[in-house]
LODO-373430 format. One line per field, with one value per residue (C-alpha): z, y, x; residue in one letter. Coordinates in Angstrom, 1 decimal. Each point is the difference from the previous one (the first is absolute). Example, Ala and Ser with C-alpha at 12.3 -4.5 7.8 and 13.67 -1.06 7.14 Angstrom:
BEGIN
pz (7.8:-0.7)
py (-4.5:3.4)
px (12.3:1.4)
code (A:S)
//
This chain:
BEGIN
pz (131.1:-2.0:-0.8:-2.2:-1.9:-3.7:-1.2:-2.9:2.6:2.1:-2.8:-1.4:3.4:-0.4:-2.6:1.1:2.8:-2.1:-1.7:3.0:2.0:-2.0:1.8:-1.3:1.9:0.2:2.2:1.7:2.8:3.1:-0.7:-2.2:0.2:0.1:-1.5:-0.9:-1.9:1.2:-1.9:0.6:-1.9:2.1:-2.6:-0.8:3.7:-1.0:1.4:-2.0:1.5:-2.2:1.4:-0.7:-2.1:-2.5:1.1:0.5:2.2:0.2:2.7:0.5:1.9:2.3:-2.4:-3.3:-0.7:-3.1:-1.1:-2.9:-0.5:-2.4:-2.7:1.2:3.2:1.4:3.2:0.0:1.5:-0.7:-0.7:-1.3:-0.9:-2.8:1.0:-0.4:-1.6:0.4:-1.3:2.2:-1.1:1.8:-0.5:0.6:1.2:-4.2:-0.3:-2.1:0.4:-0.5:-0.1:1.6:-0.6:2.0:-2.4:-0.1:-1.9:0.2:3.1:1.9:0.5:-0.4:-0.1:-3.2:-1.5:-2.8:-0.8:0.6:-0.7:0.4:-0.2:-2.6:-0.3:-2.3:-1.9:1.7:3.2:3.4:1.9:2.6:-2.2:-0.3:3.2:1.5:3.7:0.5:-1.9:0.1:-1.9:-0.8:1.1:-3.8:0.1:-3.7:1.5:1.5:1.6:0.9:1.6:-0.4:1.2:-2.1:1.1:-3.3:0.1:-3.1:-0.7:-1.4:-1.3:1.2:-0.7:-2.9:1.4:-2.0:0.7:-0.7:-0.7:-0.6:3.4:2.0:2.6:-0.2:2.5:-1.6:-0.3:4.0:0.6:-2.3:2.0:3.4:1.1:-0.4:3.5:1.0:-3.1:0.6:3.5:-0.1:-3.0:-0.3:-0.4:-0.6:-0.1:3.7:-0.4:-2.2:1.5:-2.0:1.0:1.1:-1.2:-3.4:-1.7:-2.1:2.6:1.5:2.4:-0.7:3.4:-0.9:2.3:1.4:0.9:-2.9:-0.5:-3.5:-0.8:-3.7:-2.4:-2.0:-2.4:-0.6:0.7:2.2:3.9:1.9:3.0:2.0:3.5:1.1:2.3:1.5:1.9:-1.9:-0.9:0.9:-0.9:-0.7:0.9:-2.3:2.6:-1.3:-0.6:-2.2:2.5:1.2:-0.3:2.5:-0.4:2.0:0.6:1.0:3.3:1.3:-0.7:-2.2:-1.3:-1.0:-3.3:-0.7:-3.2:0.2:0.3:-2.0:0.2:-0.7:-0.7:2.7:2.8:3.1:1.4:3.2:0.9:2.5:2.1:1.9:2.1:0.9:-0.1:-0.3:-3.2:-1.7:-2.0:-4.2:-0.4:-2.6:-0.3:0.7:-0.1:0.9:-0.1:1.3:2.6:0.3:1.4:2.1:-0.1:-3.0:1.0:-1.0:-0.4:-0.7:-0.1:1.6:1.2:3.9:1.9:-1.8:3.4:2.2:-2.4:-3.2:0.0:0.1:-2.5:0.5:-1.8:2.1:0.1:1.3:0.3:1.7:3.1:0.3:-1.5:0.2:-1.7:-1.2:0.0:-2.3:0.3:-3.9:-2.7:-1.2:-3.3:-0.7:1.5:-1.2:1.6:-0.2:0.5:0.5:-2.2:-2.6:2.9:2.1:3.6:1.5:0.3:-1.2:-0.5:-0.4:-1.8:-0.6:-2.0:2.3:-1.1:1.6)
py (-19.5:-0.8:3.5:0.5:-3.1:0.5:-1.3:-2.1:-2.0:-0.6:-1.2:-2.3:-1.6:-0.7:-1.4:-2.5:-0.8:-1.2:-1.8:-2.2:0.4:-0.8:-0.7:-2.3:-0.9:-3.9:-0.9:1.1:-0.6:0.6:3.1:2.0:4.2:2.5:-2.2:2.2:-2.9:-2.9:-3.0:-3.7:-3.0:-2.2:-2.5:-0.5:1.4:2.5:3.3:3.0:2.9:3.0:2.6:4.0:-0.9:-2.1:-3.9:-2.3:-3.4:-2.7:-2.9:-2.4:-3.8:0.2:0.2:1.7:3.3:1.6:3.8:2.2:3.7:2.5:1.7:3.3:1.5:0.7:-1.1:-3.0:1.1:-2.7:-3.9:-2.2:-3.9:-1.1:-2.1:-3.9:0.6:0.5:3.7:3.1:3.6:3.0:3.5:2.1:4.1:1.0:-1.3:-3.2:-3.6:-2.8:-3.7:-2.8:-3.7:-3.7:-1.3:-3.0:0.3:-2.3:-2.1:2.7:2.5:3.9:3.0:1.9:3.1:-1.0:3.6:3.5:2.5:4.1:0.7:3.0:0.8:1.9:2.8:3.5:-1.4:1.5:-2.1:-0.3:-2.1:-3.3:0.1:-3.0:-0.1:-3.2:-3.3:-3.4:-3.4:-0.9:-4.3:-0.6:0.4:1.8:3.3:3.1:3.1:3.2:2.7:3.0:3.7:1.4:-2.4:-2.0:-3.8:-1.5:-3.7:-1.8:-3.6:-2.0:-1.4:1.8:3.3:1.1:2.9:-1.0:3.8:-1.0:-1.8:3.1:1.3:4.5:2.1:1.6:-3.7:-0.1:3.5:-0.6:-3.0:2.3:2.2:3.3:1.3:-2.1:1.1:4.1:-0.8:-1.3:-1.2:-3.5:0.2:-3.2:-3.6:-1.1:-3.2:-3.1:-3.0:-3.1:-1.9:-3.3:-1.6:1.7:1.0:2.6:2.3:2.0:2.8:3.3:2.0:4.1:1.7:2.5:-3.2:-0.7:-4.1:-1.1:-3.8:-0.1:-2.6:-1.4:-1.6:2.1:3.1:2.5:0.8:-2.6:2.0:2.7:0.2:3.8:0.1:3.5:-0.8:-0.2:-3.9:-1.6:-3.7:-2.3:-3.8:-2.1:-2.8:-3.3:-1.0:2.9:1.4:3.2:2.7:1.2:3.6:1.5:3.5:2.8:1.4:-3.4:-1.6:-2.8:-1.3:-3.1:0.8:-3.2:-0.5:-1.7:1.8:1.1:3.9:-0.7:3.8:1.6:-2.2:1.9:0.8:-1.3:0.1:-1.6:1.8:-2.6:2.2:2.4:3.6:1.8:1.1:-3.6:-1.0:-1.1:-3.8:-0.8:-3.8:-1.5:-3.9:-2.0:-4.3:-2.1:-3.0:-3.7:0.9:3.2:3.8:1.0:1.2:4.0:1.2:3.1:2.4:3.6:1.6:0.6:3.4:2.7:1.4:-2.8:-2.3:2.2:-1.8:-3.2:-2.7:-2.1:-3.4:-0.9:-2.7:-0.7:-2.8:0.1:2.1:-0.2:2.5:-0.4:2.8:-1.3:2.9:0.1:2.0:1.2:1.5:-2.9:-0.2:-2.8:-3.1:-3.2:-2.8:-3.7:-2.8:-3.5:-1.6:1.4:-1.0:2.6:-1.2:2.8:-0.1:2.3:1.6:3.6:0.5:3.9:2.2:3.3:1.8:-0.1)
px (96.0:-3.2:-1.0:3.3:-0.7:-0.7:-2.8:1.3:2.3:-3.2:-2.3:3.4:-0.1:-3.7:0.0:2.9:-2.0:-3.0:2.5:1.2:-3.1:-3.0:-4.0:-1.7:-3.3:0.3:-3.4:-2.8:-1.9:-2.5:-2.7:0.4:0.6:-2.8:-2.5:-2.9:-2.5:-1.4:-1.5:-1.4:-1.3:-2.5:0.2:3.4:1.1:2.7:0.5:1.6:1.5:1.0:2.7:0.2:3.3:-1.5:0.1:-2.3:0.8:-2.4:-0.4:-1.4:0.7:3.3:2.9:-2.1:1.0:-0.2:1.0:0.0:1.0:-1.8:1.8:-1.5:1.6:-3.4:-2.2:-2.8:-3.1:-2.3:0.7:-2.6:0.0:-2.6:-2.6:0.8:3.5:3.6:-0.2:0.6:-0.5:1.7:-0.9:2.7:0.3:0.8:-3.4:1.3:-1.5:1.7:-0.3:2.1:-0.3:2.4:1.2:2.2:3.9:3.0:-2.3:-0.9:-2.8:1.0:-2.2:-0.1:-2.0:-1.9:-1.7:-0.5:-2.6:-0.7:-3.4:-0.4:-3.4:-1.9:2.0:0.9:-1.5:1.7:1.9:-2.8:-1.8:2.4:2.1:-0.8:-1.0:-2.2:0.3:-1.9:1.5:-3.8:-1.0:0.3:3.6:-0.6:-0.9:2.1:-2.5:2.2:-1.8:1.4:0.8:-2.5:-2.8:0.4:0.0:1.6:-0.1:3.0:0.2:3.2:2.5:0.0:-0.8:-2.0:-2.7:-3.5:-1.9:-3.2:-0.1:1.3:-1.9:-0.2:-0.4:-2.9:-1.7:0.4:-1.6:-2.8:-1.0:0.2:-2.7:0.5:0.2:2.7:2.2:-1.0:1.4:3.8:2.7:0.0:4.2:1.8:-0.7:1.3:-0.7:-1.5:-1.6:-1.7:-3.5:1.8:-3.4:-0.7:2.9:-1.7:-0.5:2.6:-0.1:1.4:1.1:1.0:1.6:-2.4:-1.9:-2.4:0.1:-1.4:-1.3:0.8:-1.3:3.3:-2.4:-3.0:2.5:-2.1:-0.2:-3.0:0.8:1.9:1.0:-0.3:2.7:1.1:3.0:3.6:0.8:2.8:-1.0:-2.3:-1.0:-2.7:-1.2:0.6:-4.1:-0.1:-2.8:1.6:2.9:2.2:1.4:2.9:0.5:2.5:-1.7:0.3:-3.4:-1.2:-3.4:-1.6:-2.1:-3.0:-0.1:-3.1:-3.9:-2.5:1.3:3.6:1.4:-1.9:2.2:0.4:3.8:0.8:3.4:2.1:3.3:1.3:2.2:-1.9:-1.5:3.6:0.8:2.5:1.9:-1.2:-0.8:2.6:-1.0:-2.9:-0.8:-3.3:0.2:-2.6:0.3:-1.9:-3.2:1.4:0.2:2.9:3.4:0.5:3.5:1.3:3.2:0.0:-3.5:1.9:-0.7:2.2:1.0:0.8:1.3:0.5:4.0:-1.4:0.0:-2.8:-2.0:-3.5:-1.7:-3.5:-2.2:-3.7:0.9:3.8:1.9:4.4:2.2:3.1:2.3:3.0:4.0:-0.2:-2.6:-2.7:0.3:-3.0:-0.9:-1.9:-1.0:0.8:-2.4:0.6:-2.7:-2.5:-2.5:-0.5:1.3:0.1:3.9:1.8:3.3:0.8:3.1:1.2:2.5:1.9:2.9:3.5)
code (X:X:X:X:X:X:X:X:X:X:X:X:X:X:X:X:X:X:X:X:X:X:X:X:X:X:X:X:X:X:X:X:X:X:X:X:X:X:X:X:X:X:X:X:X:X:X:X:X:X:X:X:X:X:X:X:X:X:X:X:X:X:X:X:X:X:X:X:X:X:X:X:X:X:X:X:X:X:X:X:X:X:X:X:X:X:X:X:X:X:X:X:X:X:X:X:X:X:X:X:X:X:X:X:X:X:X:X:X:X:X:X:X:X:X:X:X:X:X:X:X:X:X:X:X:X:X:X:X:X:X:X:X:X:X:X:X:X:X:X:X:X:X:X:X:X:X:X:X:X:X:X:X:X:X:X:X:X:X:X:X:X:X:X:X:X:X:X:X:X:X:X:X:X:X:X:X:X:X:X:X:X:X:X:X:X:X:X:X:X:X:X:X:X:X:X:X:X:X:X:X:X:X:X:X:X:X:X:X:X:X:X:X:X:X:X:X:X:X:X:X:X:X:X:X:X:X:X:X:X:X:X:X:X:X:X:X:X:X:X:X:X:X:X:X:X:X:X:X:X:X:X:X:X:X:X:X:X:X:X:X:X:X:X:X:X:X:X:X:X:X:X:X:X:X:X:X:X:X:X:X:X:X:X:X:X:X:X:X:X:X:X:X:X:X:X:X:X:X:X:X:X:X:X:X:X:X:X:X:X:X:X:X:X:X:X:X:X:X:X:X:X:X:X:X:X:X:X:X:X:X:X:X:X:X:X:X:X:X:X:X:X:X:X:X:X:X:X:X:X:X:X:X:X:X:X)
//
């Protein structure tokens, strides 16, 4: 009987049953779907979560859960609270940042977005050169860094967002600082990944994607030394003493980088695959924290064997000689890790992100 229906009779009763039956979405709860960011504040201990749709949920204690929803209908793919402060900045798939604040209305706490901002650029530049694919909320809590596609980092001054161009940081200032060889060899391509001393704030290191990882000078604004990498970078890990850099890579491997020695750019690379020979899996996230008076803990996502466990989902963990995979039912996303005290005990907890 449906198929002689009219249309206009069909789209009447539609409309009636809007009328009678209306949706409205009253609360929310539990995890939320296809999160795709993930985000946490050591200091005021709050974890974000950002979703392919749009929404961001924050929680923290038992019973505190926050959420907001972007005007945009697009993805988050990073998450980032400012240092020190109730601020959070997402980055979202339209290339858009924006900024969220608690704040407190009619005695209680809601989240709200307090900014936005598109990075432009200089004029008739492609695309390339301001899509945004690494960022870092800088200690100060004054300071934005977004790497880009184009190998580009531009510096932007919060909460204001407002670019500062004289304290940008070229591509062409990077390769000038590079010897020549290693730039006649391979493309730099995009800014993977930012990392900040955690014992001079001025200093931040620059990771590209070909592998190339730049110490830049925020300060005296030039290069004091360069990491030639050759592998492809996946991510990077600053050692909380400031002495060395960890770098992760997509064949599986990782190296530890001193920072410390009278030849400091001619540092030899040793890498590390803890699984093995076989070809494996990229290091997606990697994640280096000292103990009280022992060997640190290393953690990191992916990096199994691509033929025996190539469907696997994995987090390790190893300390001194033991080595414990902690395998997962859904994609890793990120991971961070939560520690009981500012002292390092040695205890720690490894909380993680999957889709579901």
């Amino acid at each position: 009987m449906k198929r002689f229906r009219r249309h206009g009779q069909e789209s009447q009763r539609d409309r009636l049953k809007q009328e009678l039956f209306h949706f409205t979405k009253t609360v929310e709860h539990g995890f939320p779907h296809q999160p795709s960011a993930l985000g946490y504040s050591a200091s005021l201990q709050l974890m974000a979560i950002g979703t392919r749709s749009g929404a961001i949920k924050l929680y923290g204690a038992p019973g505190v859960e926050f959420m907001g929803l972007h005007d945009e209908n697009a993805a988050v793919t990073q998450v980032f609270f400012m240092p020190h402060q109730v601020e959070l900045v997402t980055l979202l798939d339209d290339n858009s940042l924006h900024m969220w604040t608690l704040r407190g209305h009619k005695g209680l706490s809601e989240l709200l977005e307090i900014g936005r901002f598109m990075l432009t650029g200089p004029p008739g530049a492609p695309p390339s050169v301001t899509r945004v694919t690494a960022v870092l909320a800088h200690s100060s809590g004054e300071l934005l860094l977004l790497g880009t596609e184009g190998g580009h980092v531009f510096i932007v001054e919060v909460p204001g967002f407002r670019e500062l161009e004289e304290r940008n940081i070229s591509l062409d200032q990077v390769t000038s600082s590079v010897p020549d060889d290693y730039i006649g060899r391979r493309n730099l391509e995009h800014v993977e990944v930012l990392q900040e001393n955690p014992i001079n704030s001025n200093q931040v290191a620059i990771g590209y994607g070909r592998g190339l990882i730049v110490i830049w000078d925020l300060e005296q604004r030039h290069a004091i030394r360069h990491i030639p990498a050759t592998q492809q970078l996946e991510s990077m890990w600053w050692t909380e003493d400031g002495s060395s850099l960890l770098s992760s890579h997509s064949d599986g491997s990782y190296c530890c980088w001193p920072l410390r020695g009278e030849d400091e750019n001619e540092a030899e690379e040793k890498s590390d695959t803890p699984y093995g020979h076989f070809p494996c899996k990229a290091i997606t996230n990697i994640v280096q924290l000292p103990t009280a008076g022992g060997p640190p803990f290393l953690l990191f996502s992916g990096g199994m064997p691509r033929a025996s466990y190539g469907d696997r989902h994995c987090i390790t963990v190893i300390h001194s000689k033991t080595q414990v995979a902690f395998d997962f039912t859904s994609r890793i996303i990120d991971f961070f890790v939560i520690r009981d005290s500012p002292q390092h005990t040695g205890r720690q907890k490894t909380s993680g992100s999957s889709q579901h």
